[in-house]
C-alpha positions as CSV (number, residue, x, y, z in Angstrom):
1,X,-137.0,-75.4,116.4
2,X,-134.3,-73.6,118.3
3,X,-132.7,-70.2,116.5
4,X,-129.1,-71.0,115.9
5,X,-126.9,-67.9,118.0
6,X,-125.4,-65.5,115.9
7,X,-124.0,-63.6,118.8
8,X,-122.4,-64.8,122.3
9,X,-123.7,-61.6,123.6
10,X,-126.5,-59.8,123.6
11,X,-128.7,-57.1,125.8
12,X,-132.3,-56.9,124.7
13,X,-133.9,-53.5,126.6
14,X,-137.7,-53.4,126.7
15,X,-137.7,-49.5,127.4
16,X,-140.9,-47.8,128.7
17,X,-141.7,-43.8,130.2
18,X,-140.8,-44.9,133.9
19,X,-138.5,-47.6,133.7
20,X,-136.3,-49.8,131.4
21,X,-136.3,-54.0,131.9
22,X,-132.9,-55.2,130.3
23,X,-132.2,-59.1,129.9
24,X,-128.8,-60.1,128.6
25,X,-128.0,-63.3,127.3
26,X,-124.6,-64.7,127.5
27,X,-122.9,-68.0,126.0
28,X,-120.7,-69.7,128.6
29,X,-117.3,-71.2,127.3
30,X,-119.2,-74.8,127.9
31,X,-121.6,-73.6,125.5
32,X,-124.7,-73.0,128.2
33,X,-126.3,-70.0,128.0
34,X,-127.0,-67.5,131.3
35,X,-129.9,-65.2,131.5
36,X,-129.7,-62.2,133.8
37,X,-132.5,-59.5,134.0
38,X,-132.8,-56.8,135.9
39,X,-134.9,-53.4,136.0
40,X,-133.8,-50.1,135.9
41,X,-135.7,-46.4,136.4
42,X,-136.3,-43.6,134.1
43,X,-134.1,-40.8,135.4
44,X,-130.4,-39.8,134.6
45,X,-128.4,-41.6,137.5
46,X,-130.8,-44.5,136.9
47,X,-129.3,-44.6,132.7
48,X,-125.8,-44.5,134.0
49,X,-126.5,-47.6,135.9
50,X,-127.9,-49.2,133.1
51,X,-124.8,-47.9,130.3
52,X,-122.5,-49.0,132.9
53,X,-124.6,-52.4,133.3
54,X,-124.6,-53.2,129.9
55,X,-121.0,-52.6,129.6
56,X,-119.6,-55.0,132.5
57,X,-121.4,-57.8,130.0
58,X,-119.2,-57.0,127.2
59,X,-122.0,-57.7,124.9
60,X,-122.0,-58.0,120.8
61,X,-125.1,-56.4,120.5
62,X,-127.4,-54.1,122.6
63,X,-131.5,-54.2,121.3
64,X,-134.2,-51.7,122.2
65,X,-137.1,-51.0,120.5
66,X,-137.9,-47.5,118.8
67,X,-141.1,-46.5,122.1
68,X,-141.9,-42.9,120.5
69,X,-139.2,-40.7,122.2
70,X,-138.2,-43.2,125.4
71,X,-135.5,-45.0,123.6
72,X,-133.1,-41.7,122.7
73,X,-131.7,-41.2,126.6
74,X,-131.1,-44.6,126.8
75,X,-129.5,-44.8,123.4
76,X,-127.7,-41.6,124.4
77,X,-126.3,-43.2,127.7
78,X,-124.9,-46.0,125.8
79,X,-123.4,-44.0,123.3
80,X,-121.0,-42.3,125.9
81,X,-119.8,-46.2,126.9
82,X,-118.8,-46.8,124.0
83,X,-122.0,-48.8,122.7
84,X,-123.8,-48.7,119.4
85,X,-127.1,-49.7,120.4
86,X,-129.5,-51.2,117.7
87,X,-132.9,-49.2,117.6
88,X,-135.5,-51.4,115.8
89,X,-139.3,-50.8,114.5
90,X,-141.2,-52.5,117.3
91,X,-143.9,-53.7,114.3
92,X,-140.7,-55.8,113.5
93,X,-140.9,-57.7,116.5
94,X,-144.1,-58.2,118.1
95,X,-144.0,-61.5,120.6
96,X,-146.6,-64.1,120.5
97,X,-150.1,-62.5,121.9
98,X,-151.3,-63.2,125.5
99,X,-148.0,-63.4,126.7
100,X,-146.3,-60.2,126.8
101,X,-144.9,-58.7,129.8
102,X,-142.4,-56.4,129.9
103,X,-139.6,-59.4,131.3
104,X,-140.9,-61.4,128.0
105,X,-140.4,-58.6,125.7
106,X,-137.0,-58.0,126.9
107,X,-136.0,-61.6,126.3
108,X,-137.5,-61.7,123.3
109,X,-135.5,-58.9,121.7
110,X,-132.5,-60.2,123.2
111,X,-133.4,-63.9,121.4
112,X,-133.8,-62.4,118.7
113,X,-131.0,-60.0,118.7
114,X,-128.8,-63.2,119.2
115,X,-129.9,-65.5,116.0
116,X,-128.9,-62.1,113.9
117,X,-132.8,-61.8,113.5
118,X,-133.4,-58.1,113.6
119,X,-132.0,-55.1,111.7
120,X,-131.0,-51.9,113.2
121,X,-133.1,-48.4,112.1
122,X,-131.0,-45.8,110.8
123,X,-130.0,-43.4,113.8
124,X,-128.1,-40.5,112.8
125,X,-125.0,-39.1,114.6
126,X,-125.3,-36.9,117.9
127,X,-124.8,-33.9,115.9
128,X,-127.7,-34.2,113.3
129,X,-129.8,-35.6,116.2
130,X,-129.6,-32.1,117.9
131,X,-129.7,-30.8,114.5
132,X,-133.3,-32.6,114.4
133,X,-134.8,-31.1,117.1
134,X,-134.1,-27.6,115.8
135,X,-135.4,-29.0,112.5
136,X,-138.4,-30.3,113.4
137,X,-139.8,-27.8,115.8
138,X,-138.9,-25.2,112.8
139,X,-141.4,-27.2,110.4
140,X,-144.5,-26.7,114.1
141,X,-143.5,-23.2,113.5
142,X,-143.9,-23.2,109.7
143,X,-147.2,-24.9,110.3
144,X,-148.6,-22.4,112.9
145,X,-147.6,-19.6,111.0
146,X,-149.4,-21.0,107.8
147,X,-152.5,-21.9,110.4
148,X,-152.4,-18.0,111.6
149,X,-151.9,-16.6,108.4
150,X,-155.5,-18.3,107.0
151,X,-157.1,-17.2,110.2
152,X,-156.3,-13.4,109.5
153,X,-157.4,-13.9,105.7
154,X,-160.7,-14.9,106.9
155,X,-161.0,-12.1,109.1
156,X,-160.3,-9.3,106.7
157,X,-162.9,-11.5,104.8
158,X,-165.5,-11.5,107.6
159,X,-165.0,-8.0,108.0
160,X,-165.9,-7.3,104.4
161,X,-162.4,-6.8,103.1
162,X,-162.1,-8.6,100.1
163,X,-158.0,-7.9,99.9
164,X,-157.2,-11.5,98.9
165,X,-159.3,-10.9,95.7
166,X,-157.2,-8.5,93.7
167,X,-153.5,-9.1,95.6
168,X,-151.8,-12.4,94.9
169,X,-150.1,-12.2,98.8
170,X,-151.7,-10.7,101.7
171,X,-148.9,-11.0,103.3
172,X,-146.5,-9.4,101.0
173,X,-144.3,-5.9,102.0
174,X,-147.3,-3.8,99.8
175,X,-150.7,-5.5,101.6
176,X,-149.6,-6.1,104.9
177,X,-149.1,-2.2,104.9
178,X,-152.5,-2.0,104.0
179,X,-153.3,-4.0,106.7
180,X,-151.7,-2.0,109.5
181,X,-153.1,1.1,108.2
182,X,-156.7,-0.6,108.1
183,X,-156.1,-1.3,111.6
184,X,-154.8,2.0,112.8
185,X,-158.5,3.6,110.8
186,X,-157.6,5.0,108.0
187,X,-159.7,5.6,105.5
188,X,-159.8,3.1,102.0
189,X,-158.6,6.4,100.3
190,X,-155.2,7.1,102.5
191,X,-155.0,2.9,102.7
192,X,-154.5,3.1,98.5
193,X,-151.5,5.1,98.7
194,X,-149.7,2.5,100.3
195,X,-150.2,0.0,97.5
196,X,-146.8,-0.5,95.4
197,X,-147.4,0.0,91.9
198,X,-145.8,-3.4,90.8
199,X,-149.7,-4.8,91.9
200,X,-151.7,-5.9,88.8
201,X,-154.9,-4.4,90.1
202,X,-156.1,-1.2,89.1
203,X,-156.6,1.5,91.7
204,X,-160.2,1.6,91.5
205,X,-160.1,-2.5,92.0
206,X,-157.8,-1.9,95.4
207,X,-160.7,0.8,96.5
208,X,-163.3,-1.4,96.1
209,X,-161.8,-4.0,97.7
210,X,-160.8,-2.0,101.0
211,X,-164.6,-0.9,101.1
212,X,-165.4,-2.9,104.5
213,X,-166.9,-2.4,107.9
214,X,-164.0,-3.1,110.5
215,X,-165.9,-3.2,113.8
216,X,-163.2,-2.4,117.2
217,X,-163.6,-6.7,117.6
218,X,-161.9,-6.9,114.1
219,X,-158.9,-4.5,114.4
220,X,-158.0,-5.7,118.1
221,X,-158.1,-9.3,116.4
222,X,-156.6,-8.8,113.5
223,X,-153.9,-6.2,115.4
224,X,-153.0,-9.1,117.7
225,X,-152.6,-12.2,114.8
226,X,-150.3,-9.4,112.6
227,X,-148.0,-9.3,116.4
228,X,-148.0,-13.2,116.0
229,X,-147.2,-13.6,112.7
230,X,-144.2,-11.1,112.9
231,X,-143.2,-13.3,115.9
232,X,-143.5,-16.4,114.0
233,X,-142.0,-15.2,111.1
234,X,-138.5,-14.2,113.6
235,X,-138.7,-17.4,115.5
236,X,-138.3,-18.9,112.0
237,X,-135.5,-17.1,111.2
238,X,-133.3,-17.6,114.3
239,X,-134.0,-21.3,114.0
240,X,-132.8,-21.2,110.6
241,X,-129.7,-18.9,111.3
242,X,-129.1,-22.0,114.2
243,X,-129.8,-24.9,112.1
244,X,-127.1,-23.5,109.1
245,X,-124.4,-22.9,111.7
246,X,-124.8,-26.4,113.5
247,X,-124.5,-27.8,109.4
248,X,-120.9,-25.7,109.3
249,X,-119.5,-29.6,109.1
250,X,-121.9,-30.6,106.4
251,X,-121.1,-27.1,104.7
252,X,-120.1,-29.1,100.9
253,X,-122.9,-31.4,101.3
254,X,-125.2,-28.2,102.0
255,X,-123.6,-26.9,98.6
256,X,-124.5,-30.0,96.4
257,X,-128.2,-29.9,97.1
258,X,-128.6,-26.9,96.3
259,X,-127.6,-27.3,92.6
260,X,-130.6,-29.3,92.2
261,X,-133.5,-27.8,90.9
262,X,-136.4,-26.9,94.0
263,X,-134.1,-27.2,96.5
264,X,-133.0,-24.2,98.3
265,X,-130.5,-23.9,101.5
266,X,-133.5,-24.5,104.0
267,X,-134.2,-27.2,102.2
268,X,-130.8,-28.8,101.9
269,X,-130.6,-27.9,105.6
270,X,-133.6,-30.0,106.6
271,X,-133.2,-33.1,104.4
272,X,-129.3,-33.0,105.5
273,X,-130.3,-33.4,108.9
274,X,-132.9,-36.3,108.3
275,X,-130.6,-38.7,106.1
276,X,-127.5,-37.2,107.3
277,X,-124.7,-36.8,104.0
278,X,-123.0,-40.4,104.9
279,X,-125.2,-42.8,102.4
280,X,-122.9,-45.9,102.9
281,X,-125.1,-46.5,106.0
282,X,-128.1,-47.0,103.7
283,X,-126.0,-49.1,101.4
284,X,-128.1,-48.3,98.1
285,X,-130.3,-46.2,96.6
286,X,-133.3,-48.6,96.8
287,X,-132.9,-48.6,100.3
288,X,-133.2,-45.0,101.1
289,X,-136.2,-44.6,99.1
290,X,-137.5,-47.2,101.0
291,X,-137.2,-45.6,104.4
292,X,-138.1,-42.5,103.5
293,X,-141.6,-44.6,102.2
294,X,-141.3,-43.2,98.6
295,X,-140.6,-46.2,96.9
296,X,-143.7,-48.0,94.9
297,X,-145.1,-50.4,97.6
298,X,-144.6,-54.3,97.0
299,X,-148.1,-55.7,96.8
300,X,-148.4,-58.9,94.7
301,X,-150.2,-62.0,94.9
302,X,-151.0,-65.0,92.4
303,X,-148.8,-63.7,90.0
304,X,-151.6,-60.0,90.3
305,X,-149.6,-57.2,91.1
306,X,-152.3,-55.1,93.4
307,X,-152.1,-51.5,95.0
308,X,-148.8,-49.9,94.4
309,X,-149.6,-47.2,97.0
310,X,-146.3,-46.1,98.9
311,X,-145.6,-47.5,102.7
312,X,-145.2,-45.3,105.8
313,X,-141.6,-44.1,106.2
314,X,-139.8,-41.1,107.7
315,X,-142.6,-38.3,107.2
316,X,-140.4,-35.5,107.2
317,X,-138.5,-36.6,104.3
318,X,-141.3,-37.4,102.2
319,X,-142.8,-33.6,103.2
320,X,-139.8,-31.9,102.1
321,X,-139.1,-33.8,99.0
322,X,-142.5,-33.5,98.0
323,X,-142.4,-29.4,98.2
324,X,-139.3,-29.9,96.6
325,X,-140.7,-31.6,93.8
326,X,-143.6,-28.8,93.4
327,X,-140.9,-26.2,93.0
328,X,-138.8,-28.4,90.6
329,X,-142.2,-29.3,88.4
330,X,-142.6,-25.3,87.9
331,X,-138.7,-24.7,86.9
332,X,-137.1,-25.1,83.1
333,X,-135.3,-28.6,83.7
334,X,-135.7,-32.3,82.9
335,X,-137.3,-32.9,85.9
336,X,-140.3,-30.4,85.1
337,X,-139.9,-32.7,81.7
338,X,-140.6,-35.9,83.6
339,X,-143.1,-34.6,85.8
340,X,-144.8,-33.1,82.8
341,X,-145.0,-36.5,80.9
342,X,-146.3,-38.3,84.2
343,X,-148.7,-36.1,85.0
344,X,-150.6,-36.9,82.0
345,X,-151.4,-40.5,83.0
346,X,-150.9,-40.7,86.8
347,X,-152.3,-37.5,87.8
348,X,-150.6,-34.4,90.0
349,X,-150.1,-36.7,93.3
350,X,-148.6,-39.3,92.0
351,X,-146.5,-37.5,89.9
352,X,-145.6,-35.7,92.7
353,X,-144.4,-38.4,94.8
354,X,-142.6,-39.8,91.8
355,X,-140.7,-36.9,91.0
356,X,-139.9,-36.5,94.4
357,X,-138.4,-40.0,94.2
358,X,-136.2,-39.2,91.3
359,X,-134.9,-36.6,93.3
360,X,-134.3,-38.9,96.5
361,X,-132.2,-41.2,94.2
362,X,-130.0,-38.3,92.4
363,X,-129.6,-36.6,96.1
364,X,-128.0,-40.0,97.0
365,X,-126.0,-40.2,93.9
366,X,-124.6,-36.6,94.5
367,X,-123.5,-36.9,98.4
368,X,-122.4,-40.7,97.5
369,X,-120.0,-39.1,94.9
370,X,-119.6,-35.4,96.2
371,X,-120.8,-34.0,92.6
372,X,-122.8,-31.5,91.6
373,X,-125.9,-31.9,89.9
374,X,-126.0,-31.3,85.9
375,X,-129.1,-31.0,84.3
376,X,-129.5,-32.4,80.9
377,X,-131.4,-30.2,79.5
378,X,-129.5,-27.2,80.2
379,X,-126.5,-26.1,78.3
380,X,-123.8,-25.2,80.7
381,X,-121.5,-23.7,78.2
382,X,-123.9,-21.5,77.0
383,X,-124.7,-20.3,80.3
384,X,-121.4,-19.7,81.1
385,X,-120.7,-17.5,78.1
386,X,-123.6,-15.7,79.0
387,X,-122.7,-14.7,82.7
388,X,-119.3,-14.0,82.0
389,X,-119.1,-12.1,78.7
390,X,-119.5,-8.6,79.9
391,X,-116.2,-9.0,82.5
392,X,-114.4,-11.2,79.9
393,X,-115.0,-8.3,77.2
394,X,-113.4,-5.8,80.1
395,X,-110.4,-7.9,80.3
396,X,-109.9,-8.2,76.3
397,X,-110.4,-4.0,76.5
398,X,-107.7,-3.9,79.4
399,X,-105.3,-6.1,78.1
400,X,-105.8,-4.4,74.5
401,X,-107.0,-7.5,72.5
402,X,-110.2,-5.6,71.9
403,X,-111.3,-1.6,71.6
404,X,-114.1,0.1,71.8
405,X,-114.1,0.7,68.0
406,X,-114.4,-2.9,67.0
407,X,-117.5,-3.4,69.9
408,X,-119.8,-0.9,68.0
């Protein structure tokens, strides 16, 4: 059975590390239709061929599948001609085995591309592309710096400090002190007088748990992870002071998230540049929580509904919103209210990823309608009144609708 063409014109790219094969197919006026392949390289001048190319074909449609990190020059190139280049999920499109080569892939995509058979993956603009860079590289810091901090835990612990035991965070302003003065020598007696006095433990608790044997191994070690951490920790911050100034455009979208409940501005920050503040391009809510994979999955056969377990989608998303979720499960709103009533039945993870659902859906409500979130189960007017009585009293005092007198 032949496809019936959708499109006149079409480019289907098969794009690999060194080299891109590109096959257009074009409908003649007579109503024949002209194949022309041709191979391109890797490098920059080679992509400026190909753009310019693709855009002597006039085509409807340009196709390229999503190869790990090969297709964004191409797709970049494009861009600057003028073409909106469709990036699809190469599981979407697999050709028939025991004949691919990389001339067959191309013409496949583009006889696909032509019968309207394959749907585009979101891409987001130029900006929050470069945005995502910064984004994601932030979140390998994040990770090394967790990674780093649990090394250095366990060597206080190997060197029989048992820190961890009796302060919540080693790594708070109060321990890590203690920690530079255990690497310096000190004694556990001079070490105690560096511990704030807002720590639970008793003094005698702190002594005991400084009592260790630091050998030279263990201070050099420990000397040189503290030196990494506090690098981490300012390599963290430049990349977020970077990532909030490139969101200056996004500044009211930044805003809105962070009336929800768990979310702070990093975290507004890095969902904004995943699923970008335009949500007409997913079209519904159903379909965002789709490609971010936290939807239910769709597993049913024989009238049995089976496994429900959620499908892959954009892992970033789903990382965020799930911390997200933990921080909004510990705070005094109806979404701590919904997790609490789930957890009883589904357990922590799934509750988890359901809340974190919820929150994907009323995310896309808010940028959608540029609102803020309200919470139902807080009274707005009541906090309001509360915030505002002491200046609002000062005015009533100025303006002389109130004295002193009458306040006592």
């Amino acid at each position: 059975m032949e496809l019936q063409p959708l499109f006149q014109r079409v480019i289907g790219l098969d794009i690999h590390q060194a080299q891109v094969t590109a096959c257009a197919m074009l409908t003649e006026p007579d109503g024949s239709v002209t194949i022309e392949r041709r191979q391109f390289g890797a490098f920059q001048r080679d992509r400026r061929k190909l753009a310019q190319w693709c855009a002597s074909h006039r085509p409807d449609t340009v196709v390229m599948e999503s190869t790990g990190i090969y297709w964004k020059s191409p797709y970049a190139a494009l861009e600057k001609v003028g073409i909106q280049a469709q990036v699809v999920n190469a599981r979407h499109v697999k050709h028939v085995p025991g004949r691919k080569t990389d001339v067959g892939d191309a013409e496949w995509l583009a006889t696909l591309a032509r019968a309207g058979l394959l749907r585009g993956s979101f891409v987001p603009p130029a900006q929050l592309r470069e945005l995502r860079l910064i984004a994601r590289q932030r979140q390998k810091l994040v990770g090394m710096l967790s990674s780093e901090k649990n090394r250095l835990h366990k060597v206080l612990t190997d060197g029989g400090i048992r820190l961890g035991v009796v302060v919540s965070d080693i790594h708070g302003q109060s321990a890590r002190a203690m920690i530079h003065a255990l690497i310096q020598g000190d004694s556990p007696e001079s070490v105690l007088r560096l511990a704030s006095r807002r720590l639970k433990a008793s003094q005698e608790e702190l002594l005991d748990a400084l009592q260790g044997e630091l050998t030279a191994s263990h201070r050099f070690v420990l000397e040189e992870m503290l030196r990494h951490i506090e690098h981490l920790e300012a390599q963290i911050a430049r990349f977020d002071a970077h990532l909030l100034e490139g969101l200056e455009p996004q500044k009211k979208a930044l805003e809105l998230l962070q009336t929800l409940p768990g979310i702070d501005v990093v975290g507004a920050a890095l969902l904004l540049v995943e699923i970008g503040d335009d949500m007409s391009v997913f079209g519904s809510a159903n379909r965002l929580a789709s490609w971010t994979g936290l939807c239910p999955g769709n597993n049913e056969s024989a009238g049995k509904r089976k496994s429900g377990r959620i499908r892959k989608g954009n892992p970033y998303v789903r990382r965020i919103l799930c911390e997200c979720a933990h921080a909004a499960s510990r705070t005094q709103c109806a979404l701590r209210a919904k997790f609490q009533s789930l957890v009883v039945r589904r357990g922590h993870k799934r509750s988890i990823i359901a809340l974190a659902h919820k929150m994907l859906r009323i995310i896309y409500f808010m940028l959608s309608h540029g609102t803020y979130y309200r919470d139902a189960d807080t009274d707005y007017e009541a906090l309001s009144v509360q915030r505002n009585a002491s200046r609002w009293i000062k005015k009533l005092i100025e303006f002389g609708y109130l004295s002193q007198e009458q306040l006592a």
